[in-house]
Each structure stands twice: as C-alpha cells, then as structure tokens.
C-alpha positions as CSV (number, residue, x, y, z in Angstrom):
1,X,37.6,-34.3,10.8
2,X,37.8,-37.8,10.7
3,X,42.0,-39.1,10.8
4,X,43.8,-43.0,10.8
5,X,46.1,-41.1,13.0
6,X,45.1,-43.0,16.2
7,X,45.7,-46.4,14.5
8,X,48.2,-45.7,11.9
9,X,51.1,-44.0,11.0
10,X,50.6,-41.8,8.2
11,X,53.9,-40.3,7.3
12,X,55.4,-44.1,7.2
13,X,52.7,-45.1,4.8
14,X,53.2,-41.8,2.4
15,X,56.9,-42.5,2.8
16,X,56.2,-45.5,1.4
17,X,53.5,-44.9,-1.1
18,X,55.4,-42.1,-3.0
19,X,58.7,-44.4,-2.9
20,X,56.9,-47.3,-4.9
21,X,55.4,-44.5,-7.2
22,X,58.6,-43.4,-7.9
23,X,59.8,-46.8,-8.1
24,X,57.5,-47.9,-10.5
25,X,57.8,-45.1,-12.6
26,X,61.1,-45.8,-13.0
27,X,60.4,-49.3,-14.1
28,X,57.9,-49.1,-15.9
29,X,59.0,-45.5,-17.9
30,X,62.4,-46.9,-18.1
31,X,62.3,-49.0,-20.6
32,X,60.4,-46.9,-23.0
33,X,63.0,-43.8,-22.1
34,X,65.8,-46.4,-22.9
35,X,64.1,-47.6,-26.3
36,X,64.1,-43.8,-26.9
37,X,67.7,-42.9,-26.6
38,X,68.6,-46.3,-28.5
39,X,66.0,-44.8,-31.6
40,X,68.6,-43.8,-34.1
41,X,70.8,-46.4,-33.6
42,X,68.2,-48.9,-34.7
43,X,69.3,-51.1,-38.0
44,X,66.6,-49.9,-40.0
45,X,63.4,-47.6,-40.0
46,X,61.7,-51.3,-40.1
47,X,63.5,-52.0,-36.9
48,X,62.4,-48.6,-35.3
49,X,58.9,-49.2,-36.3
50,X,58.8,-52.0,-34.3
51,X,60.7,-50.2,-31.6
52,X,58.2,-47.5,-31.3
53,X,54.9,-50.0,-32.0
54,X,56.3,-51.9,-29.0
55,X,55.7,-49.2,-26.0
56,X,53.0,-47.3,-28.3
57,X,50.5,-49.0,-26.2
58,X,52.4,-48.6,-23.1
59,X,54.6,-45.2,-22.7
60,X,51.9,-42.6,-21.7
61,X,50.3,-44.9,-18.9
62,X,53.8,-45.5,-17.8
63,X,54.0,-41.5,-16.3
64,X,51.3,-41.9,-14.1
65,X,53.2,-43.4,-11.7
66,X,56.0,-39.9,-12.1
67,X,52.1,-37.8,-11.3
68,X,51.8,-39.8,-8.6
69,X,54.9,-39.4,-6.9
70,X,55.4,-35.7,-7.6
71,X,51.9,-35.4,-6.7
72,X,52.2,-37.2,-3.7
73,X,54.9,-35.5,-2.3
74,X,53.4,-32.1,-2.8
75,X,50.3,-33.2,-0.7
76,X,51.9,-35.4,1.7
77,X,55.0,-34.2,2.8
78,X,54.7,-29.9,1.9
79,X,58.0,-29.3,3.9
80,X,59.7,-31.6,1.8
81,X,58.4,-30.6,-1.4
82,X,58.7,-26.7,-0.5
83,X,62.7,-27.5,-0.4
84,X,63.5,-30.2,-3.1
85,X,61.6,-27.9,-5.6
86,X,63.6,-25.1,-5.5
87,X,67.2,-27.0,-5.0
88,X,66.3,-29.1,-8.1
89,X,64.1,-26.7,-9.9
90,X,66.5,-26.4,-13.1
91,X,66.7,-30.5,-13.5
92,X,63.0,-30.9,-12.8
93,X,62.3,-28.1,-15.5
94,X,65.0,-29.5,-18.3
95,X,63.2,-33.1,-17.9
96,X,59.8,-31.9,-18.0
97,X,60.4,-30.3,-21.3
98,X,61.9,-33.4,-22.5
99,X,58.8,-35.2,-21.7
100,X,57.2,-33.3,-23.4
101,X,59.3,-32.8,-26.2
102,X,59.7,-36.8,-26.8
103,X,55.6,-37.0,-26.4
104,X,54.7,-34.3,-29.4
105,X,57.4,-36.0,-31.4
106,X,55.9,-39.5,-30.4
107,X,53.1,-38.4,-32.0
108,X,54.4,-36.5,-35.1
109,X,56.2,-39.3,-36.1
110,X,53.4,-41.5,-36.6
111,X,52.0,-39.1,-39.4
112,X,55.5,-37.9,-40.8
113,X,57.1,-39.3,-43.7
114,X,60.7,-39.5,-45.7
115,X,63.0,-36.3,-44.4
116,X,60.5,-35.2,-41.8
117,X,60.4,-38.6,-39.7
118,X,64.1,-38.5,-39.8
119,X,63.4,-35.5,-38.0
120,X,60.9,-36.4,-35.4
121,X,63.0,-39.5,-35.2
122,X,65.7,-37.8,-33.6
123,X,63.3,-35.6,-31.7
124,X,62.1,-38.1,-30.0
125,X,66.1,-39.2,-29.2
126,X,67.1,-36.2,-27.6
127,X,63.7,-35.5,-25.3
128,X,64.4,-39.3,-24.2
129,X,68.2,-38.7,-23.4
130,X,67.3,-35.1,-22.2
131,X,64.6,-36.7,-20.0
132,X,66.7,-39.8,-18.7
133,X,69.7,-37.8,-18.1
134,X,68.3,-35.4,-16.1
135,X,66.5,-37.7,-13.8
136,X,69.4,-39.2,-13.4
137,X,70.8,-35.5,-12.2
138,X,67.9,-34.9,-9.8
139,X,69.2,-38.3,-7.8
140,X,72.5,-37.1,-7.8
141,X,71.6,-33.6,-6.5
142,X,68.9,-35.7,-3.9
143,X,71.7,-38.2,-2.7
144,X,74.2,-35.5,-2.3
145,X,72.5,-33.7,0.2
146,X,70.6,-29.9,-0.1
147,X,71.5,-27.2,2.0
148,X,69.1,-26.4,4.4
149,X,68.4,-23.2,6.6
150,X,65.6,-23.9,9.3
151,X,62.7,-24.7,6.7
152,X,63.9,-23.7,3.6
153,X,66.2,-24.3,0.6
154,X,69.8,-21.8,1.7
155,X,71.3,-22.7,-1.5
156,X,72.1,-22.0,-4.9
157,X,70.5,-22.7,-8.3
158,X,73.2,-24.6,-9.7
159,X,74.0,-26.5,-6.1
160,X,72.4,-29.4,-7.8
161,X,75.3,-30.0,-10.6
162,X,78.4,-31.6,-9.7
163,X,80.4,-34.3,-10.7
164,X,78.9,-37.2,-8.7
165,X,74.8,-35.9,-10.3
166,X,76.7,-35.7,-14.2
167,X,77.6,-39.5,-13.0
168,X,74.5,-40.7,-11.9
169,X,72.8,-38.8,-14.9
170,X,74.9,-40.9,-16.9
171,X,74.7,-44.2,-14.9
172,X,70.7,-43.9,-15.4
173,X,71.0,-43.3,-19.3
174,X,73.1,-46.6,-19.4
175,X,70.5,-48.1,-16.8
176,X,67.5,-46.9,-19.0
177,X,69.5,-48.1,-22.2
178,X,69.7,-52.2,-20.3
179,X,65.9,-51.6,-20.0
180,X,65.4,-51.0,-23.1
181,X,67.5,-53.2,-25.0
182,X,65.9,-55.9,-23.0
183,X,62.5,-55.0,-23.5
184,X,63.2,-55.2,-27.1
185,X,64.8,-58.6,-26.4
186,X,61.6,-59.6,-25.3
187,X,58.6,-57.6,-27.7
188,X,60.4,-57.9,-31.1
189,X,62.3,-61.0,-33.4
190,X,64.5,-61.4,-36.1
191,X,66.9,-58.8,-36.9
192,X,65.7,-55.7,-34.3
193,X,65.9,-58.7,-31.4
194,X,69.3,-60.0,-32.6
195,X,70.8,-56.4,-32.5
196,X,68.9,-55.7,-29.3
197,X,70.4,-58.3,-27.5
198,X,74.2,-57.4,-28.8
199,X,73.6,-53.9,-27.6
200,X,72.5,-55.0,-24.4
201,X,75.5,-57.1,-23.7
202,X,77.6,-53.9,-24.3
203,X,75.4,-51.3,-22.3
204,X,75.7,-54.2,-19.3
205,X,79.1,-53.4,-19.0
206,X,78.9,-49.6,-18.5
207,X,75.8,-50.2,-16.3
208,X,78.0,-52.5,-14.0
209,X,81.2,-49.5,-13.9
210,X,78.7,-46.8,-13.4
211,X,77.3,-48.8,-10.4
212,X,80.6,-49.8,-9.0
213,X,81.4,-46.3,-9.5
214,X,78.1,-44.7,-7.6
215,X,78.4,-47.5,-4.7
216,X,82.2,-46.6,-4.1
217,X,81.5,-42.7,-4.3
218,X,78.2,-42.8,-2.1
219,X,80.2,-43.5,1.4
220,X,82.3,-40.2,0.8
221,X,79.1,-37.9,0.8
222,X,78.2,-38.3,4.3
223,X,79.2,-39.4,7.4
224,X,76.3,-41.0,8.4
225,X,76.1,-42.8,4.9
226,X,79.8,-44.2,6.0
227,X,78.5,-45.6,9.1
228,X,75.8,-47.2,8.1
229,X,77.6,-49.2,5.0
230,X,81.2,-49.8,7.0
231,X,79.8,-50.3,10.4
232,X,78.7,-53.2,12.4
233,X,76.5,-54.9,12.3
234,X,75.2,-52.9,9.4
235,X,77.3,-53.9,7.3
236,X,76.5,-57.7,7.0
237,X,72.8,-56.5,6.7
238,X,73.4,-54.5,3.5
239,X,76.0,-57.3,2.4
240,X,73.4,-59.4,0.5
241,X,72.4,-56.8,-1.8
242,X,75.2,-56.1,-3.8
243,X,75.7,-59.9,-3.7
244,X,72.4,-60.3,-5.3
245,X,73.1,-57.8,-7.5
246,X,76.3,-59.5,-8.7
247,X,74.5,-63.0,-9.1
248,X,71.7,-60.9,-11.3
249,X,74.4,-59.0,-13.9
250,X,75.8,-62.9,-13.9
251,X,72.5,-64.5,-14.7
252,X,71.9,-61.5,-17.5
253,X,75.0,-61.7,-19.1
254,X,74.4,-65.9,-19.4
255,X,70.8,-65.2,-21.1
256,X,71.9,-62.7,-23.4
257,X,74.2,-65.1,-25.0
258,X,71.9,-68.1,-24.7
259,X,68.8,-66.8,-26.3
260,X,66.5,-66.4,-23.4
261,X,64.0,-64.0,-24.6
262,X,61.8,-62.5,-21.6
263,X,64.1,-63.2,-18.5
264,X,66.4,-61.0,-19.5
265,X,64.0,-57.9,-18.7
266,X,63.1,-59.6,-15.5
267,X,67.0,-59.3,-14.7
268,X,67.2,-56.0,-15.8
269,X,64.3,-54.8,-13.3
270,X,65.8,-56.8,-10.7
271,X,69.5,-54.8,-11.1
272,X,67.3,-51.6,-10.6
273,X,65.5,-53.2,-7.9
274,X,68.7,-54.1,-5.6
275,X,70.3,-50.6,-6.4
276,X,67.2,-48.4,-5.7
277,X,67.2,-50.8,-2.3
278,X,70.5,-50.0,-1.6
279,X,69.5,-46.0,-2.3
280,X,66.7,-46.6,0.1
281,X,68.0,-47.7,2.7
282,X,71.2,-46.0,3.1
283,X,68.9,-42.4,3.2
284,X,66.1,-43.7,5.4
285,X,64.6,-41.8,7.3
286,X,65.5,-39.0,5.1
287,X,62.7,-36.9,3.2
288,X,65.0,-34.3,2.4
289,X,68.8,-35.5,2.7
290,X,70.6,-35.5,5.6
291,X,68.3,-32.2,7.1
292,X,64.7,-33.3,7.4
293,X,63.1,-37.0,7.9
294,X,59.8,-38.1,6.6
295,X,58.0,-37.4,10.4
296,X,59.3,-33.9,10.4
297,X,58.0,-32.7,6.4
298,X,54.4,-34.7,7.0
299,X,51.6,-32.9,6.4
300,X,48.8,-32.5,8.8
301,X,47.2,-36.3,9.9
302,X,43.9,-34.9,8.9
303,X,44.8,-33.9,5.1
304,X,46.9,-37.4,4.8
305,X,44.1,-39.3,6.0
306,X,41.7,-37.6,3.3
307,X,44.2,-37.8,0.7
308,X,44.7,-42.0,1.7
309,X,41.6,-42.6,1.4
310,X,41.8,-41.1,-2.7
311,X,44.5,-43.2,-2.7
312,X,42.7,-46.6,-1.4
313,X,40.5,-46.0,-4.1
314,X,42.6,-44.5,-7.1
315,X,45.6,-47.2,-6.5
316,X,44.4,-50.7,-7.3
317,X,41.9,-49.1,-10.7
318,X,45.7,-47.9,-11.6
319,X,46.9,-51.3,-10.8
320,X,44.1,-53.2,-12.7
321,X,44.5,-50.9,-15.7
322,X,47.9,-51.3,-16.1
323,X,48.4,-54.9,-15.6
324,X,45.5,-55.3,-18.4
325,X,47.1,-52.9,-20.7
326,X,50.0,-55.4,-20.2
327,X,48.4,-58.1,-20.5
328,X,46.3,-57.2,-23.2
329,X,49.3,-55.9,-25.5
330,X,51.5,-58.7,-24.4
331,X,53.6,-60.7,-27.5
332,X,55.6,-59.9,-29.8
333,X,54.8,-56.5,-32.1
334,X,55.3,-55.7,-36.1
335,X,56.7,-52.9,-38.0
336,X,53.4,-52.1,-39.6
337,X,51.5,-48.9,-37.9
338,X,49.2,-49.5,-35.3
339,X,48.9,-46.3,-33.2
C-alpha cells in the first residue's frame, strides 16, 4: 500500500491537522455558543431575533470543524483516542447532548410563538451553557493529566472533575460570552449593538481573571510544565505571548468604548489565539498528557497516508464553503425571520 511515510512525517502533520480543527471549531463555534448563553439576557425578543438571525446562517457549519477533530483523532492517533474517551467520557457525553439539545431548540424556536418561544428560548440557553461549560471541563481534565496504565485509561469516571476543570469550564463560558458579545458588536446596530458592546466590556474583565487564574495554576500541575514556563531559555521564548496577550485585552478594551465595530471580534479571536498557543506549546509533544506523545498513539503510516489524502481533498472544499458562507452572509442582520 502506497505511504508519504518515506518523505513525510505523518504523525506531525495529524498532530497538526486535528489541532487547527479543534482550533477552528473553537473559533468559529464560539461565538455562536457565546450568543447562546447571552440569549435571555437580550433587551428585547427584537434584540434576540437579531441575535439568533445573526449565526442562523453560520452555527451548523461551524461543528464541522468539532467532526473533524474528534474524527480525526479517532483515525489518526487510535491510542490516543482509546484513552481520552474513556477518562473524559462523562464531559464528552453532557456536551454532546447540549449540542443537540440547543440544535432542536434552534429550530423550534423559529416556528414557536408567545409562551412556547419563551420556552425554546431558554432551551437553547442552557444546551449553549451546558455545551460551553463542559468543553471547557474536557480541557481542564486534558491539561491536568490522565492516568495512564501501559495503554489504557487506569482511572476513574469522575477523575476528570476537579477544581482546576470547574475553572476552565468557567473561564471558556466567559471566553465564549467575549465572542459573542463581540460578534454582535459587529452583525447587529442600534439598541442589541449598544448593549452588546456594554456586556462585552464586563465579560472582558472575568475573561482577563479567569486567564490570570489558569496561567498561574497551570505550572503547579506538572513538573515538566514548571520547567518549561520558569526555565531558561524557555522562558524568554514563551514571554511574548502573554505580552501580546496583554496589548490585545488593551486594544479591546479601547474599541469597545470608542465605537469600533468589527475589530473588536478580531481582538477577541486573537485573545483565544495567544492562550490556545500558550496551551500548545506548554503540552507539546503530548497526545495524551504527560503519558503518551503524538509519535507513540499514531496510527499505522499506511492508514494516515489514505486518510491524508481524504483530507487534501475534503479540507480546502471546507475551506471555500465556509469562507463563502461568510462572505456571502456578511453585514449587518434584522429582527425579521429569515431561516
């Protein structure tokens, strides 16, 4: 069977492949998932409207990339898959079924009226907080470390939950929240933008605790995490990033009260950017923290040559149909129904 093996390396290139999948999930589903758990909160039903009409076009093509990466994982890197799944099992359950359950009430909504959208309203609230929060718990419970014995998971069900994961679950609502506050900034006007743009300059603040709160708890966690952040000459290397980071939460908090209207997203994406960075590099090589890199869960070369070459296909249509659904939907939306 044919394999890039000789030429390539194929576990670096998976590694990498699944971590911009998740990546862009994260991105792009963010803001949605953050316009989600801000829905009741909304002024009006007029201002939720336009909340909902602004990611109508967008929030279903955004999970593609969360496919991809779960997908990927299972096909590229088995080992790794056969042991996250069953640590993180109970997370990755609870935020499936909010998926779903902010999906069918996505839907619902769009045909309900008086008392019963008040209900699907809210439904689509809680399977966006439910969804958020526990992604949020799955990088806690990743980050932490899993207990490994030879190839397998040696832990417990509940190994995943602890205070540091009920942190970062709530760091990544507030994260999602910035996202979508400032998406809002950007796709709507008038009275949903002007309280959008308050309620971003509040959720700002909690973002920048919870992350001063992750970045000082991190180095406790591991040794080798330690060493890489307070040792030399790593530590100059990694120094720019939370310097970058700083000068981004500046930059946002000076367009938010200057009426800026779309750089205030780019900010936002660029605050998750330097922190899922930092993430990365602090637990590279590791596939599976800190028992198994991403050369010892590969798969064979020949079924991660077979499955790149899907992927050389599959990834720039992807590409090209979301960038045109972007494009195509760009501006700013209306409270009338358009779904």
């Amino acid at each position: 069977m044919f394999s890039f093996e000789p030429w390539v390396n194929l576990p670096l290139i998976w590694a990498i492949l699944i971590a911009t999948a998740v990546f862009l999930y994260v991105w792009l589903d963010g803001f949605d998932l953050g316009v989600g758990i801000l829905f009741p909160f909304a002024p009006s039903d007029q201002c939720r409207d336009r909340m909902m009409n602004s990611i109508a076009p967008f929030w279903d093509g955004n999970e593609t990339w969360l496919v991809l990466g779960g997908g990927g994982l299972f096909a590229a890197f088995p080992l790794a898959y056969a042991v996250l799944m069953p640590a993180l099992y109970v997370p990755v359950i609870l935020m499936l079924l909010g998926l779903i359950f902010r999906g069918v009430a996505f839907e619902f909504r769009f045909k309900a009226h008086g008392h019963s959208r008040r209900i699907w309203d809210y439904s689509f609230h809680f399977g966006s907080l439910v969804a958020a929060f526990m992604q949020g718990m799955i990088l806690g419970g990743f980050i932490q470390g899993i207990t490994v014995d030879g190839r397998s998971f040696a832990g417990g069900p509940l190994d995943w939950l602890s205070e540091f994961s009920v942190m970062t679950g709530i760091a990544l609502v507030f994260g999602y929240c910035l996202l979508g506050t400032t998406w809002l900034v950007m796709k709507t006007d008038e009275i949903t933008q002007a309280w959008a743009r308050k309620t971003a300059s509040y959720v700002l603040i909690f973002v920048a605790f919870f992350m001063v709160m992750v970045t000082i708890t991190m180095p406790f966690l591991d040794e080798e995490v330690r060493e890489l952040w307070f040792g030399m000459p790593s530590f100059f290397y990694l120094l720019p990033i939370p310097l970058v980071a700083i000068g981004l939460f500046a930059l946002l908090w000076r367009d938010l009260h200057h009426g800026r209207e779309y750089r205030p997203f780019v900010l936002s994406l660029g605050i998750f950017f330097t922190a899922y960075l930092g993430f990365g590099i602090t637990l590279w090589p590791w596939m599976v923290p800190y028992e198994i890199t991403f050369t010892q869960a590969a798969a064979a070369p020949e079924s991660q040559s077979l499955l790149l070459v899907g992927a050389l296909i599959l990834l720039p249509i992807i590409l090209a149909y979301t960038a045109y659904s972007y494009y195509l939907f760009r501006g700013k939306t209306s409270h009338e129904s358009t779904y």
